[in-house]
C-alpha positions as CSV (number, residue, x, y, z in Angstrom):
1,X,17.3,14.8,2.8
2,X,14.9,17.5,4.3
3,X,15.0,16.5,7.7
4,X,18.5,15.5,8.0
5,X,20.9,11.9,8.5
6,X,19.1,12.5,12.5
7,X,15.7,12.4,11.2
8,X,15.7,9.1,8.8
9,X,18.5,7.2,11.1
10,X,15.9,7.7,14.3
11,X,12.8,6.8,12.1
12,X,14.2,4.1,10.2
13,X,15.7,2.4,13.5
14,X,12.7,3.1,15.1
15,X,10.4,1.3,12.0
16,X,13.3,-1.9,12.7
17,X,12.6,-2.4,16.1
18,X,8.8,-2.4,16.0
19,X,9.3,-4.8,13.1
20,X,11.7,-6.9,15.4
21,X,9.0,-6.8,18.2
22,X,6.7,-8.2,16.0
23,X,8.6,-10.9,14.3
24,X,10.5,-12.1,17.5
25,X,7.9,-11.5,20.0
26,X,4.0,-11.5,19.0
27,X,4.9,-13.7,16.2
28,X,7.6,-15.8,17.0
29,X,5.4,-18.8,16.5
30,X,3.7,-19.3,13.2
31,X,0.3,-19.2,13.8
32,X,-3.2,-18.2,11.6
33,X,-4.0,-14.2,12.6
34,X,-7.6,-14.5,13.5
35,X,-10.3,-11.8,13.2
36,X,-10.0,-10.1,16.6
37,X,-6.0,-9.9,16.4
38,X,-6.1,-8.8,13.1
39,X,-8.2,-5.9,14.0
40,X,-6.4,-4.9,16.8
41,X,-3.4,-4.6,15.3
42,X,-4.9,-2.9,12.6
43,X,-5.7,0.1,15.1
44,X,-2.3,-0.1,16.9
45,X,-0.7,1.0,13.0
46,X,-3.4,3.6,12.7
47,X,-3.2,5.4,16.5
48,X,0.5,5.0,15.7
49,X,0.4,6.8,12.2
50,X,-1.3,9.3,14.0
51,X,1.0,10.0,16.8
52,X,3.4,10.7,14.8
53,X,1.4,13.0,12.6
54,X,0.3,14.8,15.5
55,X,4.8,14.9,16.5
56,X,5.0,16.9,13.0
57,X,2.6,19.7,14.0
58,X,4.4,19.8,16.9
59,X,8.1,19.7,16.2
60,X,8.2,20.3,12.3
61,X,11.0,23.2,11.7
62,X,9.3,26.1,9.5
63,X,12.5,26.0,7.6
64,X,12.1,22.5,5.9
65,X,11.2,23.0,2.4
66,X,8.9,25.8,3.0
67,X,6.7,23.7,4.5
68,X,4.6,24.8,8.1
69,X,3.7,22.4,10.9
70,X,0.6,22.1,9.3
71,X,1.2,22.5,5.9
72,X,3.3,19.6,6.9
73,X,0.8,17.5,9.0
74,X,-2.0,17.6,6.0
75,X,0.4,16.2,3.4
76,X,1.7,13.7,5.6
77,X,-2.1,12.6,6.8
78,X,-3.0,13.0,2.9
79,X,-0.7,10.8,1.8
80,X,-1.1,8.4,4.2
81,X,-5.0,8.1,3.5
82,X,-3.9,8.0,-0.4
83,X,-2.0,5.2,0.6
84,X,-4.2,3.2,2.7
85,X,-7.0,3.6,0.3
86,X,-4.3,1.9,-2.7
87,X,-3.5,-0.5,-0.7
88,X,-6.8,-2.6,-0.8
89,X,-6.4,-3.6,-4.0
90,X,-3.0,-5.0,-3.0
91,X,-4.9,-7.0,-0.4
92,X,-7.4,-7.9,-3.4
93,X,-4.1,-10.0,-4.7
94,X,-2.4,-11.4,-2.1
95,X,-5.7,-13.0,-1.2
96,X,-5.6,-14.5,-4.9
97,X,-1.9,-15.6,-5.0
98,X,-2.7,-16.9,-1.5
99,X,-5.1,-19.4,-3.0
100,X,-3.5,-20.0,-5.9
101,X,-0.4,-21.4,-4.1
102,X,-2.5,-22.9,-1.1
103,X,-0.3,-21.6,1.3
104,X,-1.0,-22.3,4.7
105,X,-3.1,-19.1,6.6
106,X,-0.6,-19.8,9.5
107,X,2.0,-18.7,7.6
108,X,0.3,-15.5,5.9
109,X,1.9,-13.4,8.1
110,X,5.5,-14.3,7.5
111,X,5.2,-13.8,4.1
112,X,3.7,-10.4,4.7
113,X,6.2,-9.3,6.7
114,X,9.3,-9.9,4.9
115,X,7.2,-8.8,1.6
116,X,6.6,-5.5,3.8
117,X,10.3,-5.2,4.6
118,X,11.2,-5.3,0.9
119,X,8.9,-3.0,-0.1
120,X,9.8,-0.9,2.3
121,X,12.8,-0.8,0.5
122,X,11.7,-0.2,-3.0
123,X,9.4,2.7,-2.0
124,X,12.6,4.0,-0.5
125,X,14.6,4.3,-3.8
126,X,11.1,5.2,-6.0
127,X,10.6,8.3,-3.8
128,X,14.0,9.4,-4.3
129,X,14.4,8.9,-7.5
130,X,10.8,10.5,-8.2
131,X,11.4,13.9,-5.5
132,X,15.0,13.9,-7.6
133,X,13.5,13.7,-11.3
134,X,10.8,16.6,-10.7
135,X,13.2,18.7,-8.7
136,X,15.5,18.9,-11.1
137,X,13.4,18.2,-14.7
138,X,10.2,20.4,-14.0
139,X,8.7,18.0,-17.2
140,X,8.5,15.3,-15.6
141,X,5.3,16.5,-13.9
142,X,3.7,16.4,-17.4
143,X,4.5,12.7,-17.3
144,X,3.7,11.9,-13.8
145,X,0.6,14.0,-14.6
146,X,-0.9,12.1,-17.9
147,X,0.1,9.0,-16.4
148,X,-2.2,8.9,-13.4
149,X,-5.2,10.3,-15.2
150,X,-5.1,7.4,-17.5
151,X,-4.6,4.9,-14.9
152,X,-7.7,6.6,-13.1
153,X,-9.3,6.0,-16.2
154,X,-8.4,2.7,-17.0
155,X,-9.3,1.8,-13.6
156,X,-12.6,3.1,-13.7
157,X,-13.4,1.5,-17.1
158,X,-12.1,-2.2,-15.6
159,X,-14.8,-4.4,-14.9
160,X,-13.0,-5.7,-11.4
161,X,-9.6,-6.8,-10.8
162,X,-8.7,-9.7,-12.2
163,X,-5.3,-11.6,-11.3
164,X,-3.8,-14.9,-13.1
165,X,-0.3,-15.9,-11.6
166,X,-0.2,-18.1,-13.9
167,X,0.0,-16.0,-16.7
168,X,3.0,-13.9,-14.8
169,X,5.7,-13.8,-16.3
170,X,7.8,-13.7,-13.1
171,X,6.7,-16.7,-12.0
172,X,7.2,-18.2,-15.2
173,X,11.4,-16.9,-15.1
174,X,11.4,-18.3,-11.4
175,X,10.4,-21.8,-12.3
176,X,12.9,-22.0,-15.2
177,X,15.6,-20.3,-12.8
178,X,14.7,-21.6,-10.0
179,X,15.5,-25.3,-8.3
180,X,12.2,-25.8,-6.4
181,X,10.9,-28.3,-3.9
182,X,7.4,-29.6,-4.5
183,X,6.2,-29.3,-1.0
184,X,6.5,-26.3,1.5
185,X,9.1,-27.2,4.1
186,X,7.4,-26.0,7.8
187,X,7.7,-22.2,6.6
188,X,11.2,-22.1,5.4
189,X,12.3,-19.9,1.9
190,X,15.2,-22.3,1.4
191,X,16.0,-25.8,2.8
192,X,19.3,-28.1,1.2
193,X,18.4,-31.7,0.3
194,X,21.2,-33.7,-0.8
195,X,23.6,-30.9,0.4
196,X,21.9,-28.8,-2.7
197,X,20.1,-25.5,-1.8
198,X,16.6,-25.5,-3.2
199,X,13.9,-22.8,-2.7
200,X,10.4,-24.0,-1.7
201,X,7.2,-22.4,-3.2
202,X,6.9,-19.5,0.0
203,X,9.8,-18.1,-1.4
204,X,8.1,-18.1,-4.7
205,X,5.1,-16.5,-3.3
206,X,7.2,-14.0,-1.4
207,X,9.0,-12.7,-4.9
208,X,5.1,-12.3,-6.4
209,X,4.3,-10.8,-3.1
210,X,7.2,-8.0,-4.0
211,X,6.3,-8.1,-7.2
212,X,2.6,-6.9,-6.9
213,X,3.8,-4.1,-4.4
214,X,6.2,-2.8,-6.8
215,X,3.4,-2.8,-9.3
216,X,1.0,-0.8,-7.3
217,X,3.7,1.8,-6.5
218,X,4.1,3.1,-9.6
219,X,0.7,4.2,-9.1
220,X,1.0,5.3,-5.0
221,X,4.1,7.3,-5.5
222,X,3.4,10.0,-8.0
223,X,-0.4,9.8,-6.6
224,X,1.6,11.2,-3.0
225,X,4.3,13.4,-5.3
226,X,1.5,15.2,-6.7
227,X,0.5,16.3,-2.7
228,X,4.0,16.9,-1.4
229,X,7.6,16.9,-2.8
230,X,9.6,16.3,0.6
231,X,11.1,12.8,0.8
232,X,10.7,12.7,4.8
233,X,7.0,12.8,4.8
234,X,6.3,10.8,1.4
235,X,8.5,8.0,2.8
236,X,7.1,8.1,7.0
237,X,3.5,8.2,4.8
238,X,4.2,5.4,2.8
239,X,6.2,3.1,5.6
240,X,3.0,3.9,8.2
241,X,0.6,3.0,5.5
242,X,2.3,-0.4,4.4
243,X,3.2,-1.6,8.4
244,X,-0.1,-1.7,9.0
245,X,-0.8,-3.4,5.5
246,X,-0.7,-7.1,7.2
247,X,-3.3,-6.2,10.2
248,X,-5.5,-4.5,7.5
249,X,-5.6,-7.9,5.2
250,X,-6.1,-10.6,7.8
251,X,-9.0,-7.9,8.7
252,X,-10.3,-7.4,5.4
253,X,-9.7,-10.8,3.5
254,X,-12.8,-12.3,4.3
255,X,-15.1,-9.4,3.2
256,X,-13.3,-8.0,0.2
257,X,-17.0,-7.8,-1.7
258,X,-17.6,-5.0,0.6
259,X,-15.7,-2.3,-1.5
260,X,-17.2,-3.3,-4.7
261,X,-17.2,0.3,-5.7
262,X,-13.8,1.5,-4.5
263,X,-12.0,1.3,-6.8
264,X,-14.3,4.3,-8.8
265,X,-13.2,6.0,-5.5
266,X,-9.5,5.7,-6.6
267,X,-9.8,6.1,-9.9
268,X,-11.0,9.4,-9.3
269,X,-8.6,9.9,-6.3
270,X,-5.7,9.0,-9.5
271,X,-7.5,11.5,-11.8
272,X,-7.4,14.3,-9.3
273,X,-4.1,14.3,-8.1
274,X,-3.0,14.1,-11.8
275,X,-5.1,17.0,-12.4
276,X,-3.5,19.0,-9.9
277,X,0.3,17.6,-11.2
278,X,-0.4,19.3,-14.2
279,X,-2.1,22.7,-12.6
280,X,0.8,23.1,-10.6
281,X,3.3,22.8,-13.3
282,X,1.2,24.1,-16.5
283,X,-0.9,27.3,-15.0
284,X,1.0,27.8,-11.8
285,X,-1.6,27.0,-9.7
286,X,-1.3,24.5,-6.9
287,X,-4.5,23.3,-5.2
288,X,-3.6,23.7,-1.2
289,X,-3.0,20.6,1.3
290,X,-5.9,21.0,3.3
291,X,-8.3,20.8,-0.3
292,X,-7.0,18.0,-1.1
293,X,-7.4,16.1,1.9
294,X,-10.9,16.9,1.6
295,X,-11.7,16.2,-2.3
296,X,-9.7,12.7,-1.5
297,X,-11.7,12.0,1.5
298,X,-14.8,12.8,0.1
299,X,-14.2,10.9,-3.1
300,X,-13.2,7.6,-1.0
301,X,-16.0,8.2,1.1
302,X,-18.9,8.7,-1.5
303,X,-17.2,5.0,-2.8
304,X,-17.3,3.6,0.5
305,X,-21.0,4.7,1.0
306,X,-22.2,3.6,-2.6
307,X,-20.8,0.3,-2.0
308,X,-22.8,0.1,1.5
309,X,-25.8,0.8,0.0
310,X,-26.0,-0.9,-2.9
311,X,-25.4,-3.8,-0.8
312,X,-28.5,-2.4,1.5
313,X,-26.2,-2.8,4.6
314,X,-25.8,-6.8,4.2
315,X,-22.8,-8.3,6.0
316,X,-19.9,-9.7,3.8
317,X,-21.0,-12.8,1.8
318,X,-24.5,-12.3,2.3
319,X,-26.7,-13.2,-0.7
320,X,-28.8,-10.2,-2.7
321,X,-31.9,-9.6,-1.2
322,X,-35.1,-11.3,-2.5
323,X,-37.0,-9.3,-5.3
324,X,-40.9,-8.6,-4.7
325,X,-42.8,-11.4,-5.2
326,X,-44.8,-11.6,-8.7
């Protein structure tokens, strides 16, 4: 769209080949991504996010969409940070269905990875289909608009996240549907016994896996609609953000009581981008770029810092401290 067949052909060939590196190189063998790995990676996705955030101040033509170089950088780091912050809660569930299937830690990754590659995907024909309904139907902001302010709300009033597979009705269809093994078969989706092709319980939890990311992107997308309505930047946010989803849950899996008030953070992170939907298409009056970077940073952070010190700086998994004595 905005930035031309060049643009999406030479990022989306460039996303493939980083994801073929990965798969065929650093984790050809199946193998359980410890702490240290997990975190370096984790960095490699962010420094590379922002390299090419810094490449859009730099070569970002005036003409796209109105947008500036830096009008253009801001929404793209926005969104990105918008995105990031969602995803948590996505790592909140994989680390349920994880255990509820008892798949194998060594094979985490693989599932992640052809999960990400889907959603990659999906997010692809949600952002068109969004940047094409509110370019053309100027109501549909009013929807997009109520719709994350109550989802900010419902969030907020949740106590927790709570996720029962069992209770999915996707996984219910895929059993009926579905000729299963009982065992996992050394990482494969499908093996053949008897000549017959059956699918083996990782390709069941790779479906879920899909599943839960299409469920948290009705939220992300309007959430990143509501900063910027280019296509290029919504998608390169979004594909930057979910890449380095993987690295950020074998990093954060094990201390997932360390956001305990997040998700207040992104309730009111929903809440305020819905707010603006519906300034920008009710009064005429769009809240600028670089404001919301800063009311979405400092929302997330205050979050971030309650959660710290209402644990009183303990490490992850650490018991409450010890009252006074009586």
């Amino acid at each position: 769209m905005t930035q031309g067949v060049l643009g999406w052909v030479l990022f989306n060939l460039f996303v493939l080949f980083m994801l073929a590196l990965d798969l065929g190189v650093f984790h050809r063998k199946a193998h359980a991504v410890r702490l240290k790995e997990a975190i370096g990676w984790s960095i490699f996705w962010v420094v590379l996010a922002l390299l090419f955030n810094v490449g859009l101040w730099w070569f970002w033509p005036v003409t796209v969409d109105g947008l500036t170089p830096n009008q253009a950088g801001l929404a793209f780091f926005t969104g990105y940070v918008i995105e990031r912050a969602l995803s948590i809660d996505n790592i909140f569930v994989f680390v349920v269905l994880f255990s509820y299937f008892r798949l194998d830690s060594k094979y985490h990754h693989k599932v992640l990875f052809w999960g990400i590659l889907g959603a990659m995907i999906l997010r692809a024909v949600f952002i068109f289909a969004g940047v094409t309904l509110i370019r053309r139907f100027e109501w549909t902001f009013y929807i997009l608009g109520a719709f994350l302010i109550l989802t900010g709300v419902k969030m907020a009033l949740a106590k927790g996240v709570e996720v029962h597979p069992e209770r999915n009705p996707i996984l219910s269809l895929l059993r009926r549907v579905l000729p299963l093994t009982r065992d996992y078969v050394n990482g494969a989706f499908f093996t053949r016994v008897d000549g017959r092709l059956l699918a083996t319980p990782m390709f069941v939890v790779l479906v879920m896996v899909e599943f839960t990311d299409l469920v948290f992107a009705i939220d992300s997308i309007p959430a990143i609609l509501a900063i910027t309505e280019d296509a290029f930047i919504i998608y390169t946010s979004n594909v930057f953000a979910i890449l380095g989803l993987r690295a950020l849950y074998f990093a954060l899996a094990g201390v997932m009581d360390l956001f305990e008030y997040l998700h207040y953070g992104l309730a009111a992170v929903l809440v305020f981008v819905g707010v603006k939907m519906l300034l920008k298409v009710h009064w005429h009056y769009d809240i600028g770029i670089g404001w919301s970077l800063g009311v979405v940073a400092a929302l997330l952070g205050a979050a971030m810092a309650a959660s710290f010190f209402h644990r009183g700086g303990r490490p992850p998994g650490a018991p409450p401290a010890a009252g006074p004595a009586a």
